[in-house]
MARVO-125101 format. One record per atom (N, C-alpha, C): x, y, z; residue in three letters. Coordinates in pm, whole numbers, plus 32768, in hexadecimal, padded with zeros to 4 digits. Example, Ala and Ser with C-alpha at 12.3 -4.5 7.8 and 13.67 -1.06 7.14 Angstrom:
2
85277DC7830CALA;84CE7E3E830CALA;85287EB6830CALA;85057F1F82C4SER;85577F9682CASER;850A80038313SER;
This chain:
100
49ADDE68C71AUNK;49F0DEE3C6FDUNK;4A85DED8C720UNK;4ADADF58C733UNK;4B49DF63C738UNK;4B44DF82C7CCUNK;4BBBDF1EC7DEUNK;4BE4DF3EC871UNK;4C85DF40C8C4UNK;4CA3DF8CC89DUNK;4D48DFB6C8A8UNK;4D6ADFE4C92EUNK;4DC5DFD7C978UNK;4DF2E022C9F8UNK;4E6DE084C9ABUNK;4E4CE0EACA0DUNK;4E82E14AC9F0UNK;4F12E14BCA60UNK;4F78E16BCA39UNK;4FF3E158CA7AUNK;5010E1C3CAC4UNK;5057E1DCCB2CUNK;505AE255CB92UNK;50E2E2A1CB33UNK;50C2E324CB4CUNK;5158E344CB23UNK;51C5E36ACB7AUNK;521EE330CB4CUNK;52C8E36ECBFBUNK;52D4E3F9CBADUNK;5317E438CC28UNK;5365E498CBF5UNK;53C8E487CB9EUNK;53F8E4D5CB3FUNK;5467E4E3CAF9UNK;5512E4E8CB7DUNK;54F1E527CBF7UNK;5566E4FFCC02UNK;556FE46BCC53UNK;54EEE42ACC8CUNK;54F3E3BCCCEEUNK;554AE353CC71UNK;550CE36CCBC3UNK;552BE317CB66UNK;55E2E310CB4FUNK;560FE3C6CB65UNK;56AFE3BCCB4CUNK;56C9E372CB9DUNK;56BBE37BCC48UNK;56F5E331CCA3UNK;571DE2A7CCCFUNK;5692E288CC72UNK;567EE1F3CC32UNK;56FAE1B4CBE2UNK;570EE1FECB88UNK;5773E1E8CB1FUNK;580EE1FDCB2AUNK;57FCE235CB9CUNK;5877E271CBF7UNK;589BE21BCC2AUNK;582CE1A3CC66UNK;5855E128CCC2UNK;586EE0B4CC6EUNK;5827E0D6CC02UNK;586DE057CBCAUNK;58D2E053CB72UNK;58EEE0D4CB82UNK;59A1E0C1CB19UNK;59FAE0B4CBADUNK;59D9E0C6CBEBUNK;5A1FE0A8CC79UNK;5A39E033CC96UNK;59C8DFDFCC7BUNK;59BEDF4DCC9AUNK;5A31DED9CC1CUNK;5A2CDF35CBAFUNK;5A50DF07CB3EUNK;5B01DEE0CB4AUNK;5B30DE7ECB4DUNK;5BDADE8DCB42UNK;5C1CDEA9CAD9UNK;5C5FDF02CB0FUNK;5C8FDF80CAB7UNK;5D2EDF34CAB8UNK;5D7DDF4ACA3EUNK;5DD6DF32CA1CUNK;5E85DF68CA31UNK;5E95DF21CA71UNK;5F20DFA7CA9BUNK;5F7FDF98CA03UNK;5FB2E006CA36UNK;6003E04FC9B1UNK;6070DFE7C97AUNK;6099DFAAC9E2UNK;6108DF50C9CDUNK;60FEDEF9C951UNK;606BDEA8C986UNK;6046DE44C951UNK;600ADE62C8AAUNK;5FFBDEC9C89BUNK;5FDEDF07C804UNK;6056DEABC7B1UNK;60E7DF0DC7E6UNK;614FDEF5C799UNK;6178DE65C77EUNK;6157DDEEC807UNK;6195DD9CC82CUNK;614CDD43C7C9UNK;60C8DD55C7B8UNK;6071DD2DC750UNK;6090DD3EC6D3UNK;609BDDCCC699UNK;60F2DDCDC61EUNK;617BDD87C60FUNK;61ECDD7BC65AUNK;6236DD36C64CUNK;6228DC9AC63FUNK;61DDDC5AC69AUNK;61BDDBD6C659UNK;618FDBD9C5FFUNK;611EDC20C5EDUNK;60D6DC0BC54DUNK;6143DC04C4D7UNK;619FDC5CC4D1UNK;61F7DC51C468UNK;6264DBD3C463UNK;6284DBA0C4EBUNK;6302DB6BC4F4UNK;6295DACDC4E7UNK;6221DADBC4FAUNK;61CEDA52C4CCUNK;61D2DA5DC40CUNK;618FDAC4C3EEUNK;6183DACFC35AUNK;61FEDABEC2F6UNK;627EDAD6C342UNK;62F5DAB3C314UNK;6317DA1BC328UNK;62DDD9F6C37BUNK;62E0D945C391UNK;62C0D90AC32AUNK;6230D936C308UNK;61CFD908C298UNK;620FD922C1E8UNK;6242D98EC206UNK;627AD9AEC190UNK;630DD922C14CUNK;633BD938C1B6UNK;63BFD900C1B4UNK;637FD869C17CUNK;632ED834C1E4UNK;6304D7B2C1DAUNK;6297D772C134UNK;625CD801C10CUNK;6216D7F3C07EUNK;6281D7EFC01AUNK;6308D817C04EUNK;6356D841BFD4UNK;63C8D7A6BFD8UNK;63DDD769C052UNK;6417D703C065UNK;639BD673BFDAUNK;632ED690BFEFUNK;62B4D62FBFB8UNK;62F4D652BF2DUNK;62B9D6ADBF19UNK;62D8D6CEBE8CUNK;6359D6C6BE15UNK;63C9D6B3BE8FUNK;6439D69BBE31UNK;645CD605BE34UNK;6456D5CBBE8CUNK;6437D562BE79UNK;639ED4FABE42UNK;6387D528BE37UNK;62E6D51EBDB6UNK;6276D4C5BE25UNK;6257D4E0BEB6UNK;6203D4C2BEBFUNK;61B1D4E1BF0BUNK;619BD571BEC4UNK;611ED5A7BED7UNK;60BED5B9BE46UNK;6013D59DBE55UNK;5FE1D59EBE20UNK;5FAAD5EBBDACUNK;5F79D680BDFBUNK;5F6DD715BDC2UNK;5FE7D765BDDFUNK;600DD776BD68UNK;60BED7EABD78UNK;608BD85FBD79UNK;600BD886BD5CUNK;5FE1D90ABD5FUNK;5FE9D941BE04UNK;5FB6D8E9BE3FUNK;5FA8D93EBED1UNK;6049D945BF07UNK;60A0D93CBEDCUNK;6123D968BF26UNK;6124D9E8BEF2UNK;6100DA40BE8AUNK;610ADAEEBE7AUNK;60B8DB04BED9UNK;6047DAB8BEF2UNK;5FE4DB04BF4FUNK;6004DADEBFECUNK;6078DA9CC005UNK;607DDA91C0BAUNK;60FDDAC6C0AFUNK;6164DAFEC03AUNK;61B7DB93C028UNK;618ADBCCC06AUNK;6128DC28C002UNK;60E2DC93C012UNK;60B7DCB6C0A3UNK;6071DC62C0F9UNK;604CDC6CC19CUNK;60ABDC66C1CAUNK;60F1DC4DC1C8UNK;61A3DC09C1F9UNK;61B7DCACC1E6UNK;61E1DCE9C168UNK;61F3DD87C143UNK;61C8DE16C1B2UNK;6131DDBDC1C3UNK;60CBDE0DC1E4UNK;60D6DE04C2A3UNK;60E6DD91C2AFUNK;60FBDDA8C33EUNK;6194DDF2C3A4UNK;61D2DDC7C348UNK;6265DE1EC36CUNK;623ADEB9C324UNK;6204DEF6C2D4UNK;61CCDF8EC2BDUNK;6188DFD6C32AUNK;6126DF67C396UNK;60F0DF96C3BAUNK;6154DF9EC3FFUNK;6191DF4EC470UNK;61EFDF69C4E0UNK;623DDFBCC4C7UNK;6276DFBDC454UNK;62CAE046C44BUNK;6263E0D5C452UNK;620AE0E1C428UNK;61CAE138C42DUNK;61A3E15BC4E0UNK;619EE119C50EUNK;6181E117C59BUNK;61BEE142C5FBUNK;625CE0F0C5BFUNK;62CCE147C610UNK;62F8E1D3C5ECUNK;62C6E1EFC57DUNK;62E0E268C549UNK;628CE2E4C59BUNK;6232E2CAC58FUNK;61A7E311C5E3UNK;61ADE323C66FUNK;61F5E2B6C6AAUNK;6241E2A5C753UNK;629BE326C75DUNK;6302E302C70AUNK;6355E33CC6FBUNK;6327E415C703UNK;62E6E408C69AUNK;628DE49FC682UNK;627BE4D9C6E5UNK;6209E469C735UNK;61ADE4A0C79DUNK;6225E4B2C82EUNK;629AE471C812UNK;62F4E46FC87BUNK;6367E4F9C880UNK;636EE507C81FUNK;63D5E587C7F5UNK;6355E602C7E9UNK;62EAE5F9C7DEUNK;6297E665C802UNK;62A5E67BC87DUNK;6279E62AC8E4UNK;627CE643C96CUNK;62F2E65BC9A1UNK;636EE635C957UNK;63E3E68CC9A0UNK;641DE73AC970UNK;63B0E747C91CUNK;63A7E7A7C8DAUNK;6369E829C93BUNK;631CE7FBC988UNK;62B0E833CA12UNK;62FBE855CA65UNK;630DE912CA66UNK;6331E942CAE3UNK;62F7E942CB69UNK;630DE908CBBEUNK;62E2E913CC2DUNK;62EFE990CC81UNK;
């Protein structure tokens, strides 16, 4: 026949507390390092760019197609950072916005 154990149940809050400890445990990212991250990312993707476009005019790179497409990320990663500082910026002129 069937023979299953049956599992105890926790409380619902012993389970939050649980989950409480382990975003605790988890390393959490300081703010800094967001930006500092976006900035390499772009100032790498501009490396790449530069360096697909150096191949290509001098003819030796293989596929010419993927230089629109390491543009485009190249595009996309400086959008985001700007977008980022923009949002800094927001959330920063809000809070001086706050009468104390």
């Amino acid at each position: 026949m069937f023979t299953t154990q049956m599992k105890t149940l926790t409380p619902i809050q012993l389970s939050f507390e649980q989950q409480a400890q382990k975003n605790q445990q988890q390393e959490t990212i300081p703010f800094q390092d967001i930006f500092q991250t976006a900035v390499k990312d772009a100032y790498q993707k501009e490396k790449e760019l530069e360096q697909s476009q150096y191949l290509l005019a001098t003819g030796q790179i293989d596929d010419p197609h993927t230089v629109p497409t390491i543009a485009a990320q190249a595009q996309l990663s400086v959008d985001l950072m700007v977008q980022l500082r923009n949002k800094a910026l927001d959330a920063y002129n809000e809070l001086m916005r706050i009468n104390l």
